[in-house]
C-alpha positions as CSV (number, residue, x, y, z in Angstrom):
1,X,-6.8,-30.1,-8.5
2,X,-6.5,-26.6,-10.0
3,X,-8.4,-23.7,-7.5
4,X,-11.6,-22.3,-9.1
5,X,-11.2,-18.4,-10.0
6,X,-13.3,-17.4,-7.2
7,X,-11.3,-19.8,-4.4
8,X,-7.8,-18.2,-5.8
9,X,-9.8,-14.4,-5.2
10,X,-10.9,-15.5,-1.4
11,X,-7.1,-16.4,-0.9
12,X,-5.8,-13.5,-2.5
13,X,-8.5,-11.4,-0.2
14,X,-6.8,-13.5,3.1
15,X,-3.3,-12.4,2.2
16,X,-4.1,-8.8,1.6
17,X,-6.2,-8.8,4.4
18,X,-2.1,-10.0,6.9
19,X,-0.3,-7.3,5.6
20,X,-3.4,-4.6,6.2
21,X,-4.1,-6.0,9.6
22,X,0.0,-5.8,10.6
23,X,1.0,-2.9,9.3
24,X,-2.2,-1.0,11.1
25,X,-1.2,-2.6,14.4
26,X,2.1,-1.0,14.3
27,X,0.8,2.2,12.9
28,X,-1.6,2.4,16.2
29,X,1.2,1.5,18.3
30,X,3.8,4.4,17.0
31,X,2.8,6.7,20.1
32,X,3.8,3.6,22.6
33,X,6.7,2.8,20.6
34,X,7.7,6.3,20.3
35,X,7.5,6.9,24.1
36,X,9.5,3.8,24.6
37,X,12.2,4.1,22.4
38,X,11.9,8.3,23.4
39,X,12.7,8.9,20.2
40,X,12.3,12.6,18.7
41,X,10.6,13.1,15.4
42,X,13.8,12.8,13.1
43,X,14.6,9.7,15.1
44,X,11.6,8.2,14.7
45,X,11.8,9.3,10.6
46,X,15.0,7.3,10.6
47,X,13.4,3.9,12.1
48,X,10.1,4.1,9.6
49,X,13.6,4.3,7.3
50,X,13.6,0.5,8.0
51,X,10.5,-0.1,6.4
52,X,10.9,2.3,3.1
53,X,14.4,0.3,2.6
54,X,13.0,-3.3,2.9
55,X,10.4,-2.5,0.7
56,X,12.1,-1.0,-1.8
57,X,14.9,-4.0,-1.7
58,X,11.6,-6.5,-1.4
59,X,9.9,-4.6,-4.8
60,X,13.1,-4.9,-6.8
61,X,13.5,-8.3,-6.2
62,X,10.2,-9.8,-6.6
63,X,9.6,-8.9,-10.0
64,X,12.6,-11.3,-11.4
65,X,11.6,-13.8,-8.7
66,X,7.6,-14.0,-10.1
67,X,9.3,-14.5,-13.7
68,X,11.6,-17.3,-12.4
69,X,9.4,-19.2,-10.6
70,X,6.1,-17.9,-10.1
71,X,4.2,-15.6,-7.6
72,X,2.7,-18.5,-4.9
73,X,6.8,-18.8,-3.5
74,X,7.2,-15.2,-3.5
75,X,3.8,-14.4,-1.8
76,X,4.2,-17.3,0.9
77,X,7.7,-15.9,1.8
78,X,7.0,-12.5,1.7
79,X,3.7,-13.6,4.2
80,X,6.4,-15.6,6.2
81,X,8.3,-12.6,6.5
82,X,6.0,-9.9,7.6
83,X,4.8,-12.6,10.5
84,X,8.1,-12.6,11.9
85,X,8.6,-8.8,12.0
86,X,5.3,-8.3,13.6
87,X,7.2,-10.3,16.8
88,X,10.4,-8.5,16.0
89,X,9.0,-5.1,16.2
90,X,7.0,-6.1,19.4
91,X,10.3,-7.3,21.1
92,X,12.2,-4.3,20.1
93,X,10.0,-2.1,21.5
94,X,10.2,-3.8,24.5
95,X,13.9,-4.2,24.5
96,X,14.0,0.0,23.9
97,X,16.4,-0.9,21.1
98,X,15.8,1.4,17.9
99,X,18.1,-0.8,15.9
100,X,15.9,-3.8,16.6
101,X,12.6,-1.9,15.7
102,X,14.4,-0.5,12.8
103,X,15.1,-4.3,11.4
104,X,11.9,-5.5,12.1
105,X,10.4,-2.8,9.8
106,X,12.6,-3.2,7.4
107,X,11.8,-6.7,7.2
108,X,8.5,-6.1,7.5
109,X,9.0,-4.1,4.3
110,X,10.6,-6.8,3.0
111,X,7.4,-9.1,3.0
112,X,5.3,-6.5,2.2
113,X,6.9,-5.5,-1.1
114,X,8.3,-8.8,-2.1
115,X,4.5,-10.2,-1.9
116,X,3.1,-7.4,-3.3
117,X,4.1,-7.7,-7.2
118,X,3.2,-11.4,-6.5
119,X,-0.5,-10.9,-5.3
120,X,-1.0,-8.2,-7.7
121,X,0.3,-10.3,-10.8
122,X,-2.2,-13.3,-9.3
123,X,-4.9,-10.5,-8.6
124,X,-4.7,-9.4,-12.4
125,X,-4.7,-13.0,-13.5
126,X,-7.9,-13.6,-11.5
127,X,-9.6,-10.3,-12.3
128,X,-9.0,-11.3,-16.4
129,X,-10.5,-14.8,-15.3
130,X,-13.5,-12.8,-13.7
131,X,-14.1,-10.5,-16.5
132,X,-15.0,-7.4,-14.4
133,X,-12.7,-5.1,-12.2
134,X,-11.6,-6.8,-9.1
135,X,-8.0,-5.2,-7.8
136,X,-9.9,-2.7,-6.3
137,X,-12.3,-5.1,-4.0
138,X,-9.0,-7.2,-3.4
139,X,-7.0,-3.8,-2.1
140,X,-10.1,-3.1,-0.2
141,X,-9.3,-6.3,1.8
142,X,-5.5,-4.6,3.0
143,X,-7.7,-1.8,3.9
144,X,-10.3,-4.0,5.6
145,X,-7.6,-5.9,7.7
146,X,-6.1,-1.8,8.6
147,X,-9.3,-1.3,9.6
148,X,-9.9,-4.0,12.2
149,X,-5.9,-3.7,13.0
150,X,-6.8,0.3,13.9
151,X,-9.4,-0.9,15.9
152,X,-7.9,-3.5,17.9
153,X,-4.9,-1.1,18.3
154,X,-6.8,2.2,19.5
155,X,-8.6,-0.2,22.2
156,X,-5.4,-1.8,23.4
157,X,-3.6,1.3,23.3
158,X,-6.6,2.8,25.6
159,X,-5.5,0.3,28.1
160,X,-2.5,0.4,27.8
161,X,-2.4,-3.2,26.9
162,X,1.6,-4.3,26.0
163,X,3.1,-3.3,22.6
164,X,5.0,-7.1,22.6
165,X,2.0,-8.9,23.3
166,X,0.2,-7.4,20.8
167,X,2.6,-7.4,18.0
168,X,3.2,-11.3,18.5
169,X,-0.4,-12.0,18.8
170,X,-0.6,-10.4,15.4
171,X,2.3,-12.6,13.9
172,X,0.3,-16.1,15.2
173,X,-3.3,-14.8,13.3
174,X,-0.8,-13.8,10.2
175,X,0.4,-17.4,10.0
176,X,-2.7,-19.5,10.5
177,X,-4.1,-17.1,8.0
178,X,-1.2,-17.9,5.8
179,X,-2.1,-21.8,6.4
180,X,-5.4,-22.0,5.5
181,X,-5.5,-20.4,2.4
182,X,-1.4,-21.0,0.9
183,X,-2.9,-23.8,-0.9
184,X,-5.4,-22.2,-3.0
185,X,-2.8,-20.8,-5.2
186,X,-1.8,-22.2,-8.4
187,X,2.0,-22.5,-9.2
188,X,3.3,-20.4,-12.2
189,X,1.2,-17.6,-12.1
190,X,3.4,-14.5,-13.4
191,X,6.3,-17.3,-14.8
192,X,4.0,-19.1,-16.8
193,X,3.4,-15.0,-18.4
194,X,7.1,-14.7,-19.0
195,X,7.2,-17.9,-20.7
196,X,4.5,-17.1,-23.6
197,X,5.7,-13.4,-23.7
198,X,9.5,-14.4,-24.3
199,X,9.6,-17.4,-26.5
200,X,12.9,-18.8,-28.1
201,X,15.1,-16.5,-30.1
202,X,12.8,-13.1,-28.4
203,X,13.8,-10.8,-25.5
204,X,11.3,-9.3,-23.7
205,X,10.4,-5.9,-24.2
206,X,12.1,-2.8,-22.5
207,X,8.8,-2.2,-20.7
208,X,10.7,0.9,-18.6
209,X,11.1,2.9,-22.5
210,X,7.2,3.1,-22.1
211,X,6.4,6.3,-21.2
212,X,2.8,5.5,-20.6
213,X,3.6,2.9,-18.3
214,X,6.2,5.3,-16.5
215,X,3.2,8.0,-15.9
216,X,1.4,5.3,-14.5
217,X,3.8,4.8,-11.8
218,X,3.8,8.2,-11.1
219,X,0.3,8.1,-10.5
220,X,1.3,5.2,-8.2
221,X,4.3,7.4,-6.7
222,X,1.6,10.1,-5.6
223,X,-0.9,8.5,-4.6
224,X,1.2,5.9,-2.7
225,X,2.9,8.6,-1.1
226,X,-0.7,10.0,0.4
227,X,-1.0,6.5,1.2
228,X,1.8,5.7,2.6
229,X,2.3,8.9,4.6
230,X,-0.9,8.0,6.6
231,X,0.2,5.2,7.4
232,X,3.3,6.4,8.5
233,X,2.5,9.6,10.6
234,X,-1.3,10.1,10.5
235,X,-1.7,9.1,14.7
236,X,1.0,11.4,15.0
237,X,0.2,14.5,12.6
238,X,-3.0,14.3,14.6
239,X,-1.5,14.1,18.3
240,X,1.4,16.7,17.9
241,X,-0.6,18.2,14.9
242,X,-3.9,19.2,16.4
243,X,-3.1,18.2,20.1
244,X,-6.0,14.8,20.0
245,X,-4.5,12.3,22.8
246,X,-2.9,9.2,21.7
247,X,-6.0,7.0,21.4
248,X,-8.1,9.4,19.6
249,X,-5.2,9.9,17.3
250,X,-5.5,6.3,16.9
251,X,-9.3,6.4,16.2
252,X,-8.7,8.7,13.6
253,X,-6.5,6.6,11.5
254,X,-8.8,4.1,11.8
255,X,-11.1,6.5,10.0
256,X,-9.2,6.9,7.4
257,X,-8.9,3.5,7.2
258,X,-12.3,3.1,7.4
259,X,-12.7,5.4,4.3
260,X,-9.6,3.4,2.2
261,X,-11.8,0.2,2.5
262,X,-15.3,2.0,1.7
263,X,-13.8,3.7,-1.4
264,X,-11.9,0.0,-2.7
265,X,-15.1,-1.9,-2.0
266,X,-17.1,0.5,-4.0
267,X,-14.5,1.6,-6.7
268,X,-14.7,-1.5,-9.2
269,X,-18.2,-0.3,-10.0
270,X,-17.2,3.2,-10.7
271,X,-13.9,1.8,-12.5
272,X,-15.9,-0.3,-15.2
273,X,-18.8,2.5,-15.3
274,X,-16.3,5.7,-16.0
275,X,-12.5,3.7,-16.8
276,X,-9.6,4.1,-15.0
277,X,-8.3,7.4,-15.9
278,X,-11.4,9.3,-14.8
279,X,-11.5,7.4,-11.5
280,X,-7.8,8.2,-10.5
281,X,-8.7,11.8,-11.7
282,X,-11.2,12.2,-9.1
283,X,-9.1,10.5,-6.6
284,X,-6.3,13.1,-6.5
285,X,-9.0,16.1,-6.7
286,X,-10.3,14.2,-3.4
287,X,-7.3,12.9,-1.4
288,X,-5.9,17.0,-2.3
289,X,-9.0,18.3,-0.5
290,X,-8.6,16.1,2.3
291,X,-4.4,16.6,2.9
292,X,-5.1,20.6,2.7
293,X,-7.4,20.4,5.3
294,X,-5.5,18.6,7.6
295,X,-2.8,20.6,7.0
296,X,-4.1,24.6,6.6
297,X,-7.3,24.4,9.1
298,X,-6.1,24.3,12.6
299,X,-9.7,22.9,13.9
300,X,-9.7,19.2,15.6
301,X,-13.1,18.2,13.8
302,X,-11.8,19.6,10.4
303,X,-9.6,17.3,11.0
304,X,-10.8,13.9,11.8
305,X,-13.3,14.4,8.8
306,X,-10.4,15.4,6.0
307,X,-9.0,12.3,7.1
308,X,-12.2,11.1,5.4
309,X,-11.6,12.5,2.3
310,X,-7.5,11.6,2.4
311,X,-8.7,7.8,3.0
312,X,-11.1,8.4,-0.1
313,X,-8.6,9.7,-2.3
314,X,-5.7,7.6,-1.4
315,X,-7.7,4.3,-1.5
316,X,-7.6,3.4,-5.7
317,X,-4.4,4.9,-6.3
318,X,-2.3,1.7,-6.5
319,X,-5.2,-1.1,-7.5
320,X,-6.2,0.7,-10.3
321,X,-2.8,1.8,-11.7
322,X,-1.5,-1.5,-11.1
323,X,-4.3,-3.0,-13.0
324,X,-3.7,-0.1,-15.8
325,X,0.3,-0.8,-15.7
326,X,-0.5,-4.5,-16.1
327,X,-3.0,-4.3,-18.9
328,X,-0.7,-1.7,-20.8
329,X,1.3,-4.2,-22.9
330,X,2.8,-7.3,-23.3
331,X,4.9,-9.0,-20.1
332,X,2.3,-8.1,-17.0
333,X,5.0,-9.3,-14.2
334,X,7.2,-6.9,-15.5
335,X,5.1,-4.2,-16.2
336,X,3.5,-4.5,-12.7
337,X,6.7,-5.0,-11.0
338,X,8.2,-1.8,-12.9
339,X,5.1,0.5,-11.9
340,X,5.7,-0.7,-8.0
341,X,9.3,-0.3,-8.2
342,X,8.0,3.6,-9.3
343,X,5.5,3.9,-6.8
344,X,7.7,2.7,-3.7
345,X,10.4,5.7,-4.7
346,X,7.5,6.8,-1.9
347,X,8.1,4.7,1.0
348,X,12.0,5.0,0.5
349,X,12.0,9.1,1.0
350,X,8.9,10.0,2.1
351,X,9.3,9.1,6.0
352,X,13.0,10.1,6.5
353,X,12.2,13.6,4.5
354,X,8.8,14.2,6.4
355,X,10.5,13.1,9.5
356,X,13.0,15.5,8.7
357,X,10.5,18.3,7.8
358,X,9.0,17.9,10.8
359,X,11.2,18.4,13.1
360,X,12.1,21.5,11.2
361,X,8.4,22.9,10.4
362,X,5.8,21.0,12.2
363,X,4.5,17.9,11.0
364,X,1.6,19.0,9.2
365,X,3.7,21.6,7.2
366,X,5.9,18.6,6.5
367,X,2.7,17.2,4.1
368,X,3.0,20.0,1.8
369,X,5.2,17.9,-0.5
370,X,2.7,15.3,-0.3
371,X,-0.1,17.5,-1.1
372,X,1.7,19.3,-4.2
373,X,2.9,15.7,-5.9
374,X,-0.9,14.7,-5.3
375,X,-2.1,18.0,-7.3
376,X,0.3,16.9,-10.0
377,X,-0.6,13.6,-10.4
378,X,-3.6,14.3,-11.8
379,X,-2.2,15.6,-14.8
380,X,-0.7,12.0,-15.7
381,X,-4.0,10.0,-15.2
382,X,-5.1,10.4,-18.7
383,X,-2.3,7.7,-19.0
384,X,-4.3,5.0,-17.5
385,X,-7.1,4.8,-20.2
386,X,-7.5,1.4,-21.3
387,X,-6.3,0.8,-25.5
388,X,-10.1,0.6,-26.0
389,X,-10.6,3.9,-24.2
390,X,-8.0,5.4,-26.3
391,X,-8.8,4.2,-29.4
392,X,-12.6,5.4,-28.6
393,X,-11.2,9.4,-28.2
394,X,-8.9,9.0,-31.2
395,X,-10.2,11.0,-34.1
396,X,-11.9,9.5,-37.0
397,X,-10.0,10.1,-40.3
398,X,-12.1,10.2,-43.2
């Protein structure tokens, strides 16, 4: 019995909820695991290495795996995956081995980017089912599971309850999450596309020659980069940064958290009231304000509350250009699995370079590069109008 559009969008909600809640429970923990591996800044930019690598291998991949056989394999593996780093980390950690932590990150990665052109691809099948913007609401559910993974993390890092523990308790809720809801998804999403896109006797098109497309994914590349850098370094920017204590430097990420889930739950509105292009306008004018407070206002309250902002800005960079990148042409696996590949250029260099930055300039000079790609993005969101939008600001020849 095929799963109703709505049951496929609760699943897809589940499984962006795992890597949300997993990734924020590590993020919370990289004081902790810092301590304990008593690793220095560049050392700790060459472990979050581990993660920028898997993901980047995990992107690459995916997109010829969706074609092949469909996103359900690829999203239940990548799931799989990012369970069993959760434990890995955790036990590294532990074991004060950075090589461990390193491979449980990059793994980790892994899952994360291998599942993400698959939920995305379903996510854009079920929001053209829908008829009304939905990657935004389905993002927001990563941000709501980063949200209650912040959470849990700050108060277990307040008492200084055991990075292992944690971590595996995190990999056991990932996989009966992954059980309930595995079932809901349809087989030959994304290959089924590839099959009425490339019939006999046709090649698919070159969908990297688009230059459209390509601006897109650097919309993606900035504003995953603000993204990603948060998730990355934000506890720490804030604890070596502007001197907050480990659990406060926690409960600020879980603000801007917090903030990535408000502005995905809300954005869809603003998305089909104003299109895409004007929405990911906005969003680099905000997520810039927020990054150049945190970095030029040395003031602890200034802060915590441009971490609002950042977490505003950041938070419909990749739904919306994913959902622009898929609905540019013809071939959506592909065209979403291209724009990704773009977009996670980011988690490759970003936390070796910032690490690297850092321990040259301070941390929150290290952002500057973040900040300035940010600015610039919002000179290619004009590419993400849709073909109707375009064709409504063309001139009228007469």
């Amino acid at each position: 019995m095929t799963a109703s559009p709505s049951s496929r969008r609760t699943a897809v909600f589940v499984l962006f909820f795992i890597p949300g809640l997993t990734i924020a429970s590590w993020v919370t923990r990289t004081p902790d695991v810092r301590d304990m591996l008593d690793a220095s800044t560049a050392r700790m930019g060459l472990i979050l290495f581990g993660l920028s690598v898997g993901s980047m291998i995990g992107i690459l991949c995916s997109g010829p795996l969706v074609i092949r056989w469909g996103a359900r394999p690829v999203v239940v593996g990548g799931t799989l995956a990012i369970a069993a780093a959760s434990a890995l980390i955790g036990a590294g950690a532990q074991a004060g081995s950075d090589l461990t932590v390193t491979l449980g990150l990059a793994l980790f990665g892994l899952g994360m980017g291998s599942g993400e052109v698959g939920l995305n691809v379903e996510g854009a099948e079920v929001e053209r089912l829908l008829g009304r913007s939905t990657l935004p609401a389905i993002h927001g559910f990563f941000s709501l599971g980063t949200v209650v993974g912040a959470l849990g993390g700050m108060v277990l890092t307040a008492v200084a309850f055991p990075v292992s523990i944690h971590l595996g308790i995190v990999a056991v809720l990932d996989l009966a999450a992954l059980a309930l809801v595995a079932g809901r998804l349809p087989a030959g999403v994304g290959r089924s596309t590839a099959a009425r896109t490339a019939g006999p006797g046709t090649t698919r098109p070159a969908v990297w020659k688009d230059s459209g497309l390509l601006l897109i994914g650097c919309v993606i590349l900035a504003l995953g980069m603000a993204e990603g850098t948060a998730n990355d370094w934000l506890p720490l920017v804030m604890v070596d940064g502007h001197g907050f204590d480990p659990a406060v430097g926690s409960a600020v990420y879980a603000v801007f958290a917090a903030a990535m889930t408000l502005g995905r739950f809300v954005g869809g509105g603003f998305v089909d009231r104003y299109g895409r292009a004007a929405v990911l306008c906005a969003s680099t004018v905000v997520g810039a304000a927020g990054l150049a407070l945190v970095i030029f206002v040395d003031h602890q309250a200034v802060a915590a509350g441009a971490a609002i902002l950042w977490g505003l800005g950041a938070s419909l960079g990749f739904p919306v250009a994913l959902s622009a990148a898929g609905d540019s042409g013809e071939d959506t696996a592909a065209r979403v699995s291209l724009a990704a590949s773009v977009g996670y250029v980011a988690f490759l260099v970003g936390p070796p370079t910032l690490g690297y930055l850092g321990e040259q300039f301070g941390l929150r000079q290290a952002m500057i590069p973040v900040l300035v790609l940010v600015v610039a993005a919002a000179f290619a969101t004009p590419a993400a109008r849709t073909r109707a939008e375009t064709a409504d600001r063309a001139p009228v020849k007469g």
